[in-house]
C-alpha angles and dihedrals in degrees: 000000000000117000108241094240081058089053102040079045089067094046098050091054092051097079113212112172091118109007113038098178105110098033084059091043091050091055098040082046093051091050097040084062095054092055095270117155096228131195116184112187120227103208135071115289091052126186138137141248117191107177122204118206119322125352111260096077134104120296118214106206118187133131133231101214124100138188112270113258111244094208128033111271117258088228140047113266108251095019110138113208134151095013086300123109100213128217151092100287106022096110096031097063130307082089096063091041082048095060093042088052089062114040075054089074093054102032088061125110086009101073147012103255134146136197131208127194130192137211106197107039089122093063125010107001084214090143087053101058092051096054093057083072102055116097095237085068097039084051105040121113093224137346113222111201111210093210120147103276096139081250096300121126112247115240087193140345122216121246124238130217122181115206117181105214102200121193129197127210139161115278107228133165110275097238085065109038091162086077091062138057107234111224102185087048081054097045085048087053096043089043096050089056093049100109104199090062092065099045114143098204100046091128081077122119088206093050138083120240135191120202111209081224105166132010126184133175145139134023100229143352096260093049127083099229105230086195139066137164131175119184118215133206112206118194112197128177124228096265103050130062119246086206089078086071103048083045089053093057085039097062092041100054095039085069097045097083094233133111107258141173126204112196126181107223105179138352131192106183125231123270141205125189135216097241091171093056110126079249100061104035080059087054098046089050090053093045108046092225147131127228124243137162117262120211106221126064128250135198082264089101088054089050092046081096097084104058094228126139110260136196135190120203142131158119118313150060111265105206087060085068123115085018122118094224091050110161133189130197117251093211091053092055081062107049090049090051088055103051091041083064103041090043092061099044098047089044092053098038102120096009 
């Protein structure tokens, strides 16, 4: 039986930030051997489905991609110090697959239980959303979702919508800008009135944020650039509109006097969750842990469908995630490990 820092060790190396191949084939590899029935899928989006015993249990659902690190990593990926196993990925969310690896181990041949991982929940949660279809998860008695929580259960997640604003100019040489219409003069305008990007209070779980994520503009310095684009990244919680937002930069740029385009790109709705479910407040007993809203969104909103009780909750700080020197606690792998287990037995126990 492998220790769950060995195995998140494993996860974290196998870098899987563009091909996820081998990341998906280790772990379909790791549950075939302990008598899972496995499917990996070969086309895009990939993920896999290794079912235990008959369908009914529950159903374990991560994903094994991550962001792509902008800088190398200070220390080595995989390398455990100070009580902490290093890498992208460790914290969101190897760590959490990690820990459902191994309670695998000890969940098999006890108990009816499955377990589903993703390749694409950083961008387009398309596997997820074809997994929601599929009769292990219509059938399941509850999904856990190992996503970073610092081991408390989430009460709610924000939603995300990405919205491209794109601005025209006039191209002109750059000797004579007064010819030209500068367009990334005019984003930098557009984007310092924008008031939710100066909010003060945007660490707040009740509150809408907008990440300045990606701005491009321009060809080369003697040129005015006639083009601009900044894509934005909103976070809204269940109870608030994200359309506020998109009205607000509406109504900035329709007074700017430029020629402007607002796109939405992508959009994961908001979700709140039944913490007081028989399910979860099993969950919450075996685990010896509290419930708070987490601020990022998860593939629970894909999985809603079902009508299943889910519950989010793993190893990991969220705010580490999407860093390159990403951490996770040890002791935290363990701890999950240990309340995924005891989760499943206590809930099956008389079924």
């Amino acid at each position: 039986m492998e220790k769950v820092e060995k195995i998140a060790k494993r996860l974290v190396q196998i870098q899987s930030d563009s091909d996820k191949s081998k990341v998906i084939l280790y772990s379909a590899k790791f549950l075939k051997k302990l008598g899972g029935k496995v499917t990996v899928t070969r086309k895009e989006p990939r993920f896999l489905l290794a079912r235990f015993g008959k369908p009914g249990g529950v159903l374990f659902a991560g994903h094994l991609d991550t962001v792509s690190s902008p800088r190398p990593p200070k220390k080595k990926p995989g390398i455990v110090s100070g009580g902490k196993l290093w890498g992208l990925g460790a914290s969101d969310m190897k760590g959490g697959c990690a820990a459902v690896l191994a309670a695998a181990q000890r969940l098999r041949g006890k108990v009816p239980f499955a377990v589903a991982f993703t390749t694409d929940e950083e961008t387009r949660m398309g596997g997820a959303a074809l997994l929601a279809k599929n009769p292990l998860f219509k059938k399941a008695a509850a999904i856990v979702i190992p996503e970073p929580t610092n081991m408390l259960v989430a009460t709610s997640e924000k939603g995300t919508l990405q919205l491209e604003v794109r601005i025209w100019g006039k191209t002109a040489h750059g000797s004579m800008p007064w010819f030209g219409k500068n367009a990334a003069q005019r984003m930098v305008q557009f984007l310092s009135h924008l008031e939710f990007l100066q909010n003060p209070e945007m660490h707040l779980p009740d509150g809408i944020t907008v990440n300045l994520g990606i701005l491009r503009a321009g060809t080369a310095a003697n040129i005015v650039p006639d083009f601009a684009s900044a894509t934005l990244d909103v976070r809204y919680p269940p109870s608030l509109n994200p359309m506020v937002v998109v009205r607000r930069i509406k109504e900035t740029l329709g007074g700017s006097g430029v020629k402007w385009e607002v796109t939405k790109l992508h959009e994961v709705a908001a979700f709140e969750f039944d913490v007081n479910c028989p399910e979860a407040q099993t969950f919450l007993r075996v685990a010896d842990t509290r419930v708070a809203p987490v601020m990022y969104a998860t593939e629970a909103t894909r999985y809603a469908s079902t009508g299943k009780p889910i519950l989010v909750c793993g190893p990991g700080r969220p705010e580490l995630a999407h860093q390159q020197d990403e951490f996770v606690d040890v002791f935290q792998l363990k701890k999950a490990e240990h309340a995924y287990t005891s989760f499943c037995l206590a809930l099956m126990k008389g079924r």
